[in-house]
N, CA, C and O atoms as a Tinker XYZ file with bonds, in Angstrom:
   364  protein
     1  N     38.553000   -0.532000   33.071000    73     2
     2  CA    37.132000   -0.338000   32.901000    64     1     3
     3  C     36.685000    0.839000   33.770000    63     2     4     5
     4  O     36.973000    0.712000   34.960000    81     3
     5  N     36.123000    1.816000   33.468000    73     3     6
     6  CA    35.448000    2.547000   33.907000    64     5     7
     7  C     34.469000    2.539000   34.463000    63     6     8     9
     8  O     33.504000    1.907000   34.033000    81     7
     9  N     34.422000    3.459000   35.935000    73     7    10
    10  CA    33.449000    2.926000   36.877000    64     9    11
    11  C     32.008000    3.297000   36.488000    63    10    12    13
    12  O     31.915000    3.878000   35.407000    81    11
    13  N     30.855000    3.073000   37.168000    73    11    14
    14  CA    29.609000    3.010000   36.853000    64    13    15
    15  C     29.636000    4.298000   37.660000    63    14    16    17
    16  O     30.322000    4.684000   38.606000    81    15
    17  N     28.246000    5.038000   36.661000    73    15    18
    18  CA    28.288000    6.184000   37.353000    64    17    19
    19  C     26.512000    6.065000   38.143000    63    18    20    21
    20  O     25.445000    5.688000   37.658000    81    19
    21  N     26.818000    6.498000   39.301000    73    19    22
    22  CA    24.737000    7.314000   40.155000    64    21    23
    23  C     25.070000    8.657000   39.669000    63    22    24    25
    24  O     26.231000    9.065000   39.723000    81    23
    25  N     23.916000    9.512000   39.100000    73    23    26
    26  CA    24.053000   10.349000   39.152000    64    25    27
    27  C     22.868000   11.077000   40.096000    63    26    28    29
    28  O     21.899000   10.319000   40.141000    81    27
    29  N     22.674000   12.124000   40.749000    73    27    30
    30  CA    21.695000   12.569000   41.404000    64    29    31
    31  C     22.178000   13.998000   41.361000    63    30    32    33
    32  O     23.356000   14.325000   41.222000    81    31
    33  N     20.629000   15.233000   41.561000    73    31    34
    34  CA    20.850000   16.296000   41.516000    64    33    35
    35  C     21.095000   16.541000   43.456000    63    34    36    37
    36  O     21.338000   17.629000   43.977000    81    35
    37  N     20.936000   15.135000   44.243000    73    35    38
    38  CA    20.723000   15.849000   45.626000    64    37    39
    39  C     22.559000   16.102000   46.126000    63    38    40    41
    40  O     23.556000   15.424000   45.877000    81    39
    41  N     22.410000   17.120000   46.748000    73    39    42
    42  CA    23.992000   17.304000   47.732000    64    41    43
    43  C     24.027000   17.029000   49.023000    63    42    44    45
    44  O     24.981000   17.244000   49.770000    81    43
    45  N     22.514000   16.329000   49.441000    73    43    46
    46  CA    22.719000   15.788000   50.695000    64    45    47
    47  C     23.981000   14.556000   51.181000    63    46    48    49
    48  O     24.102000   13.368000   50.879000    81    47
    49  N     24.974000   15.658000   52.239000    73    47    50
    50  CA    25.892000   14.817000   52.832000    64    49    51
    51  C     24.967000   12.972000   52.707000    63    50    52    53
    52  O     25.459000   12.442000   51.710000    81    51
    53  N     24.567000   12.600000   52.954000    73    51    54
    54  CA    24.449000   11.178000   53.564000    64    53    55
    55  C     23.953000   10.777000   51.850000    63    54    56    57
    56  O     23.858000    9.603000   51.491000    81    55
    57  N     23.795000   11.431000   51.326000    73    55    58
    58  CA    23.827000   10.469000   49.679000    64    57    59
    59  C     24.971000   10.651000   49.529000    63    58    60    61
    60  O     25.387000    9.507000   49.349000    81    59
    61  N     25.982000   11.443000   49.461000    73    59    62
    62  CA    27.184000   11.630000   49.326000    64    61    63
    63  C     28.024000   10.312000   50.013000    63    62    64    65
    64  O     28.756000    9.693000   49.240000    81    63
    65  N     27.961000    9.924000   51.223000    73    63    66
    66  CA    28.509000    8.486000   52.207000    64    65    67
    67  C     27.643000    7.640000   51.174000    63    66    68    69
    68  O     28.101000    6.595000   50.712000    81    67
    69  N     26.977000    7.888000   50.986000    73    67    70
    70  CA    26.066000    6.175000   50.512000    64    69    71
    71  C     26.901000    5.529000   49.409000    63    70    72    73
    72  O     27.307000    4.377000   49.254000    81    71
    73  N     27.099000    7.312000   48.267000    73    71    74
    74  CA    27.853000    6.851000   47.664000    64    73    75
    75  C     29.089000    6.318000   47.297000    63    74    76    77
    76  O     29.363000    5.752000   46.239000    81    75
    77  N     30.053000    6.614000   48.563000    73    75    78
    78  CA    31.523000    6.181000   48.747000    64    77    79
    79  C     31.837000    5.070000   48.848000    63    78    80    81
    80  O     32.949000    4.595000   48.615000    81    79
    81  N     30.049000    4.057000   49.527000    73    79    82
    82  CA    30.002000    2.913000   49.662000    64    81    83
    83  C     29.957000    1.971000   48.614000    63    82    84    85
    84  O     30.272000    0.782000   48.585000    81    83
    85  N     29.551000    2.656000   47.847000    73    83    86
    86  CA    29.235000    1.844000   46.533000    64    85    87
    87  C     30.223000    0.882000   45.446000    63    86    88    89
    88  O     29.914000    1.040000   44.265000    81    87
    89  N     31.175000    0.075000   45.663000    73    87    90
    90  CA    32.147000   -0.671000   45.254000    64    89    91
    91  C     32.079000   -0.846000   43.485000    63    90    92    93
    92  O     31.422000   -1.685000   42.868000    81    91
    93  N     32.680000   -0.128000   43.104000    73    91    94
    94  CA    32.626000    0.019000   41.357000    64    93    95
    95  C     31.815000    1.439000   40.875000    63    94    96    97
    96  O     31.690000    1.879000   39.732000    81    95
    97  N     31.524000    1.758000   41.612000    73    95    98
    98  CA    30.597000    2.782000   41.499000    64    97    99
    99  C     31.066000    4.725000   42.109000    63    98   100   101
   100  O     31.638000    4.951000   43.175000    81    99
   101  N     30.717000    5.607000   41.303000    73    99   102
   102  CA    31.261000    7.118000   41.114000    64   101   103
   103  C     30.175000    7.291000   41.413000    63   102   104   105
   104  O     29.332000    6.470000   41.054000    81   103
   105  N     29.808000    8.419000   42.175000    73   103   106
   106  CA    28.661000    9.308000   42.375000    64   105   107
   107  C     29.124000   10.863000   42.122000    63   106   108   109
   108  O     30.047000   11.571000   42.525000    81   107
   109  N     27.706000   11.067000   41.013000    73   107   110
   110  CA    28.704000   12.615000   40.495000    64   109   111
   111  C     27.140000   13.268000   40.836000    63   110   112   113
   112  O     26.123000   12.580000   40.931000    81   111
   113  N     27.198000   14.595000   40.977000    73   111   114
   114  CA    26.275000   15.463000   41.418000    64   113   115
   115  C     26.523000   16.539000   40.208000    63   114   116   117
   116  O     27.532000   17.142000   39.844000    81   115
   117  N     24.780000   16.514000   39.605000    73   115   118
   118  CA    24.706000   17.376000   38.698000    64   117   119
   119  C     23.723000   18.408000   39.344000    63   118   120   121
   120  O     23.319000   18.234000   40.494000    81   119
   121  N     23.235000   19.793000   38.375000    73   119   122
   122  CA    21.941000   20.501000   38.529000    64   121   123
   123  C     20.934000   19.745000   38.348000    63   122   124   125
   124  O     20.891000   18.743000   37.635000    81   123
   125  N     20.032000   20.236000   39.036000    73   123   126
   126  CA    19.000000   19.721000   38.195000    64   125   127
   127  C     18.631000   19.922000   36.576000    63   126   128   129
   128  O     18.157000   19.028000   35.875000    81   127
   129  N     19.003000   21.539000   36.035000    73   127   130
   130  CA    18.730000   21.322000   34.785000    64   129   131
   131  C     19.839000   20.980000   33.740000    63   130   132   133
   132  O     20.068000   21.428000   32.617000    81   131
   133  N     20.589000   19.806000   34.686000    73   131   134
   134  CA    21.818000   19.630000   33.996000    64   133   135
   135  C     21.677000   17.893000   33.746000    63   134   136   137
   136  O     22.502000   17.238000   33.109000    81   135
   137  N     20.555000   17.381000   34.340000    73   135   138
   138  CA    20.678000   16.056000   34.683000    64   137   139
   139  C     19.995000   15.112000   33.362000    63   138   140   141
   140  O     20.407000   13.956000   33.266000    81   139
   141  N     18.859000   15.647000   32.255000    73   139   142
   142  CA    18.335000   15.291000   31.582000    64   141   143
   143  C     19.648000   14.989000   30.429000    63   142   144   145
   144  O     19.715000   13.937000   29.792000    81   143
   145  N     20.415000   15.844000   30.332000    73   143   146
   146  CA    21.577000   16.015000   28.887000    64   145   147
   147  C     22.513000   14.914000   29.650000    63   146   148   149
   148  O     23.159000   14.129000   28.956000    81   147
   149  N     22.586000   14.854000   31.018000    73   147   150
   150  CA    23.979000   13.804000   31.254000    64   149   151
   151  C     23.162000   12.499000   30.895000    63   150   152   153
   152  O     23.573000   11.751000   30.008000    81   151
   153  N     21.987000   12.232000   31.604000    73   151   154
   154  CA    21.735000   10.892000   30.987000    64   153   155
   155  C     21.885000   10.722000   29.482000    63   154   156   157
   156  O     22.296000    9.666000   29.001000    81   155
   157  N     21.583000   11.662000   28.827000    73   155   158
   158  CA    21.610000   11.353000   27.283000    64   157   159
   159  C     22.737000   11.226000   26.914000    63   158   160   161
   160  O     22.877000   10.278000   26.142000    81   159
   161  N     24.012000   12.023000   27.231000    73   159   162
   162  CA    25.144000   11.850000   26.482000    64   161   163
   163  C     26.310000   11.084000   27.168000    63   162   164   165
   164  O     27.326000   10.698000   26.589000    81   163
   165  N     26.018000   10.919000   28.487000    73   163   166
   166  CA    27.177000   10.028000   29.320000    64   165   167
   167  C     26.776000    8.498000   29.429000    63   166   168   169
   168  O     25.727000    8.107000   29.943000    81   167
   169  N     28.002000    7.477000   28.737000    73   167   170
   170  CA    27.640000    6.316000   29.265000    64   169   171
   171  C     27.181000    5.505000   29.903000    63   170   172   173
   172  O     26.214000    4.746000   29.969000    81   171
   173  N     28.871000    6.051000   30.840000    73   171   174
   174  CA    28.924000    5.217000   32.138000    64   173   175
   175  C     27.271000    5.488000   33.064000    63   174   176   177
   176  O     26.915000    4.620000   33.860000    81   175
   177  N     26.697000    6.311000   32.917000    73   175   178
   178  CA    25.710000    6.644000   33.699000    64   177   179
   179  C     24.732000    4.999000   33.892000    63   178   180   181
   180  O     24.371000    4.284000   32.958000    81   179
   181  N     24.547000    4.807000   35.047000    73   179   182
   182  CA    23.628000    3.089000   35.081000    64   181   183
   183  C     22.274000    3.451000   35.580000    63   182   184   185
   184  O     21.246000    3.121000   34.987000    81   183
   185  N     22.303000    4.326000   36.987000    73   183   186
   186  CA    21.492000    4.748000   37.870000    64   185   187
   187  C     21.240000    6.282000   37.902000    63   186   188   189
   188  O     21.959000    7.107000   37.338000    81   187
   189  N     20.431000    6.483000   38.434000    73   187   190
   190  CA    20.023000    8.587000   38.823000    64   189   191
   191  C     19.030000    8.190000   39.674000    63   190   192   193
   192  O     17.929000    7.687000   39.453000    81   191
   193  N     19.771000    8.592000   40.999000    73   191   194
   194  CA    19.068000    9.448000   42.227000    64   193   195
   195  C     17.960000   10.519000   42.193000    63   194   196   197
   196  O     18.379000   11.621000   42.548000    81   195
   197  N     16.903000   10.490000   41.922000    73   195   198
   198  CA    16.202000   11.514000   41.949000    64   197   199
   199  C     15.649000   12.090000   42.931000    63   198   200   201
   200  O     14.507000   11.670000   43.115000    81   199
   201  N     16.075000   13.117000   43.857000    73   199   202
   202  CA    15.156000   13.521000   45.215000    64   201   203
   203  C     14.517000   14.883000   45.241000    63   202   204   205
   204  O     14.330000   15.600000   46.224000    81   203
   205  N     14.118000   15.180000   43.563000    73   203   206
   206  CA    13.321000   16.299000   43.489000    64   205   207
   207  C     11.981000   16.378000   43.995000    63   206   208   209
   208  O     11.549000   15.249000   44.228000    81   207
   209  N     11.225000   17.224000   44.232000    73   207   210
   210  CA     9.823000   16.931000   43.865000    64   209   211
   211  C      9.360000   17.766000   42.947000    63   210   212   213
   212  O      8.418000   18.523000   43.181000    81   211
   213  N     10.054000   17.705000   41.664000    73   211   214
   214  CA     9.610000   18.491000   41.051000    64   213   215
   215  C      8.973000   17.717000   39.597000    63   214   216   217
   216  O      9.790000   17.208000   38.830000    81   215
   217  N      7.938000   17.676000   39.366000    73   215   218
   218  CA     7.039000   16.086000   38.523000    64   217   219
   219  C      7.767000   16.570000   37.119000    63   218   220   221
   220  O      8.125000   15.619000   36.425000    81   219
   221  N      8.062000   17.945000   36.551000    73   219   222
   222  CA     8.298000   18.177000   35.386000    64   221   223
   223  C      9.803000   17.523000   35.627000    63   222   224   225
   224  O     10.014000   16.572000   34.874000    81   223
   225  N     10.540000   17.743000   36.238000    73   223   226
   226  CA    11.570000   17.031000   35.919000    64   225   227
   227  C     11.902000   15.063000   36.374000    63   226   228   229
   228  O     12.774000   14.238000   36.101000    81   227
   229  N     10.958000   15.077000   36.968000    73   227   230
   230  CA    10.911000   13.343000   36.992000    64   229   231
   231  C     10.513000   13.373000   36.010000    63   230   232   233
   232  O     11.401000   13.008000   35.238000    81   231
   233  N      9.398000   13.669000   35.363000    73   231   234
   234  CA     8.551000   13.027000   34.138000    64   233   235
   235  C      9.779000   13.020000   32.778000    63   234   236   237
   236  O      9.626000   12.368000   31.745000    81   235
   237  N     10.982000   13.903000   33.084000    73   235   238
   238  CA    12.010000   14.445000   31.983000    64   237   239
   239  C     12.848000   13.251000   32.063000    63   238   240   241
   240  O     12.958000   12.391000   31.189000    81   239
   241  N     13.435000   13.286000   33.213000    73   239   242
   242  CA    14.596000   12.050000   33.470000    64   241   243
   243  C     13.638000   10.482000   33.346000    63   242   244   245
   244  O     14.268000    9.489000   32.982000    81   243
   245  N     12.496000   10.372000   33.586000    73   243   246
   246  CA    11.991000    8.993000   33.330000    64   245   247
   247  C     12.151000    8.667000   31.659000    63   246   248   249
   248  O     12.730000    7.774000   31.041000    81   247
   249  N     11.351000    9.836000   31.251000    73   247   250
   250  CA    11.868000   10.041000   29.975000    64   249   251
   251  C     13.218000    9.316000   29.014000    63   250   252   253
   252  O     13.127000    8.316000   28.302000    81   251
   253  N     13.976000    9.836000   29.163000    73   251   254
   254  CA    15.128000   10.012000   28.754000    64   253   255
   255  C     15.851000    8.737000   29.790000    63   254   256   257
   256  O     16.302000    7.754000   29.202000    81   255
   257  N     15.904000    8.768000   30.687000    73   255   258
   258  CA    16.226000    7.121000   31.343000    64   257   259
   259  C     15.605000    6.085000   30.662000    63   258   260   261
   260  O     16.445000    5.740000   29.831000    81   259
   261  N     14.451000    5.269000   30.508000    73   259   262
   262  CA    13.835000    4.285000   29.712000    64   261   263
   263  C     14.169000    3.778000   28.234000    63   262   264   265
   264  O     14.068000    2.727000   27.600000    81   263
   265  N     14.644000    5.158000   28.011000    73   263   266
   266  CA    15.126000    5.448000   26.814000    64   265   267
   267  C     16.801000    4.355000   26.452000    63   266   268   269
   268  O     17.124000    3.594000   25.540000    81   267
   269  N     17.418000    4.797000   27.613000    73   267   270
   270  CA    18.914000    4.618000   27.575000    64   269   271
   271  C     19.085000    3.229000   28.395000    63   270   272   273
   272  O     20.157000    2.648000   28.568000    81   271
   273  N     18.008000    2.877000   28.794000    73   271   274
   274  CA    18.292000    1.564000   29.755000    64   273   275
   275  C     18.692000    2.165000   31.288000    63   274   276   277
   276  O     19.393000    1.355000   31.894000    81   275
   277  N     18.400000    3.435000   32.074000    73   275   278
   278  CA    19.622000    3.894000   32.681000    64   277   279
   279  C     18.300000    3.787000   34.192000    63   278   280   281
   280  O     17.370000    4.574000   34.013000    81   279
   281  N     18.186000    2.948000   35.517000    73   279   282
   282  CA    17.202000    2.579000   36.029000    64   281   283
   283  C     17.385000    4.159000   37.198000    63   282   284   285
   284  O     18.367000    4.846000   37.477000    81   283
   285  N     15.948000    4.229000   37.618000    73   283   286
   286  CA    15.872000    5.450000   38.103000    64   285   287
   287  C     15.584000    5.165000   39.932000    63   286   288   289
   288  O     15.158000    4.087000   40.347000    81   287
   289  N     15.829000    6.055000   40.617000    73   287   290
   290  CA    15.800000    5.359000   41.951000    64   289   291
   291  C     14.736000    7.026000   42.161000    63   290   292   293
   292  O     15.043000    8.050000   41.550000    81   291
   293  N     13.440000    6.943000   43.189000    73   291   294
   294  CA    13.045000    8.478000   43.094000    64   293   295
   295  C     13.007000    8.135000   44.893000    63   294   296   297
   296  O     12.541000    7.117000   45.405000    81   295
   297  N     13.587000    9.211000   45.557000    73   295   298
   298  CA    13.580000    9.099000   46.837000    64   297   299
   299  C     12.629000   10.336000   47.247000    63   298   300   301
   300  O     12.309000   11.290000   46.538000    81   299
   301  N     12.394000   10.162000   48.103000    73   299   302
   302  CA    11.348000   11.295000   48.826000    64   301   303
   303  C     11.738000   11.618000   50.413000    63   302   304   305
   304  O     12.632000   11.020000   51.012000    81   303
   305  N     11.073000   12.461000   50.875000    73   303   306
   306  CA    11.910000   13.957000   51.834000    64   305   307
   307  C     11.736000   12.983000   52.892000    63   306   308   309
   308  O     12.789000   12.751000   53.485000    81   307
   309  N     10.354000   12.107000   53.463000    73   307   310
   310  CA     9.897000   11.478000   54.235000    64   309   311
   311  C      9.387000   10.075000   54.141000    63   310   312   313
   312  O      9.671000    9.589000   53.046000    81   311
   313  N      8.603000    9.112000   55.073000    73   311   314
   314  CA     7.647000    8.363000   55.262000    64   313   315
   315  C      6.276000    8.163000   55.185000    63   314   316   317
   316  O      5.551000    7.168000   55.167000    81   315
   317  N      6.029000    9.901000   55.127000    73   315   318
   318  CA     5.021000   10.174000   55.153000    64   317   319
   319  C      4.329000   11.143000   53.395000    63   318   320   321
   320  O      3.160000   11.321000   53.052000    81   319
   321  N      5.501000   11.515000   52.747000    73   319   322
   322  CA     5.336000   12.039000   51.708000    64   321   323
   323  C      4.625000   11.045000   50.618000    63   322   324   325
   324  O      4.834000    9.836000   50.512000    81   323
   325  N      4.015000   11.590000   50.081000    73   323   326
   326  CA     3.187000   10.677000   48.926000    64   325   327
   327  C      3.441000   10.568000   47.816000    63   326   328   329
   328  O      3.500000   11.572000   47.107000    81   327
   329  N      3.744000    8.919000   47.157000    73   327   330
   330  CA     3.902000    8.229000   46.146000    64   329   331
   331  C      3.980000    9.427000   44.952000    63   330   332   333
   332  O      3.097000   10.271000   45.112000    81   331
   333  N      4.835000    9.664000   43.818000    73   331   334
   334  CA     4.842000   10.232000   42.788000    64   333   335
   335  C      4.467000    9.188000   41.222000    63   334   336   337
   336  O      5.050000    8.143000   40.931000    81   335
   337  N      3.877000    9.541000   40.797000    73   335   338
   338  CA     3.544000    8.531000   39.694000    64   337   339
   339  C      4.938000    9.235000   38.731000    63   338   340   341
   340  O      5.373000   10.380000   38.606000    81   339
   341  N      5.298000    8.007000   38.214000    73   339   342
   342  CA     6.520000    7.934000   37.348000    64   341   343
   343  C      6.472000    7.656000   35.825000    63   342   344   345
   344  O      7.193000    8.172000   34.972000    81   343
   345  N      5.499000    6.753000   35.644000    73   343   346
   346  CA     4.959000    6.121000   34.488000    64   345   347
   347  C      5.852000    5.090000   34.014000    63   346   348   349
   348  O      6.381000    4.957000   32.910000    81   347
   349  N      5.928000    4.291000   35.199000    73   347   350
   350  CA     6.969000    3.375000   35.486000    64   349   351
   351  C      5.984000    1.780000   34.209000    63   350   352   353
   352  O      4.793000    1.502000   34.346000    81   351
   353  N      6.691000    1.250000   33.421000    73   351   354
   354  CA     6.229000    0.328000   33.125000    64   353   355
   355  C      6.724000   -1.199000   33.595000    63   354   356   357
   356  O      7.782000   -1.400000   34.190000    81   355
   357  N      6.020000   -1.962000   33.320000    73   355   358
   358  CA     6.495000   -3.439000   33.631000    64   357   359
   359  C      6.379000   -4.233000   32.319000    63   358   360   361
   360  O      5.438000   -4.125000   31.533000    81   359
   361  N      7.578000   -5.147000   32.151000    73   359   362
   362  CA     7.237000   -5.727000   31.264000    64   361   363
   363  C      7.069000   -7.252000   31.258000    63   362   364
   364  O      6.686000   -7.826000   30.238000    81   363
């Protein structure tokens, strides 16, 4: 069985460890304008790291995640940085 993939556009070393931790789980590092087409055409994909702040491309990958079942994690720089609306639904 093939492992589950995180995907994230960040190359921060310490997402990189987080991900080694992850037991069943691959962490692959895309571009950013590479990240909308992997969710669409890669399976294994479960999760995506998002630590852009860039709203056109959250609003892309929320997109296209919801779509595929594929759950989105959006991290931010700080504690102090402010909430991004996602257009996260509940059901």
């Amino acid at each position: 069985m093939a492992p589950s993939i995180l995907l994230t556009e960040s190359e921060n070393p310490e997402v990189a460890e987080a991900g080694r931790l992850l037991d069943g789980w691959r962490l692959e590092v895309r571009p950013p304008d590479r990240l909308v087409d992997a969710i669409d055409r890669e399976a294994e994909i479960r999760a995506v790291l998002l630590m852009s702040g860039d709203p056109s491309l959250l609003r892309a990958v929320m997109e296209v995640a919801e779509r595929r079942g594929v759950a989105v994690v959006v991290g931010c720089a700080d504690d102090a940085a402010p909430p991004r609306a996602g257009g996260v639904k509940e059901n």
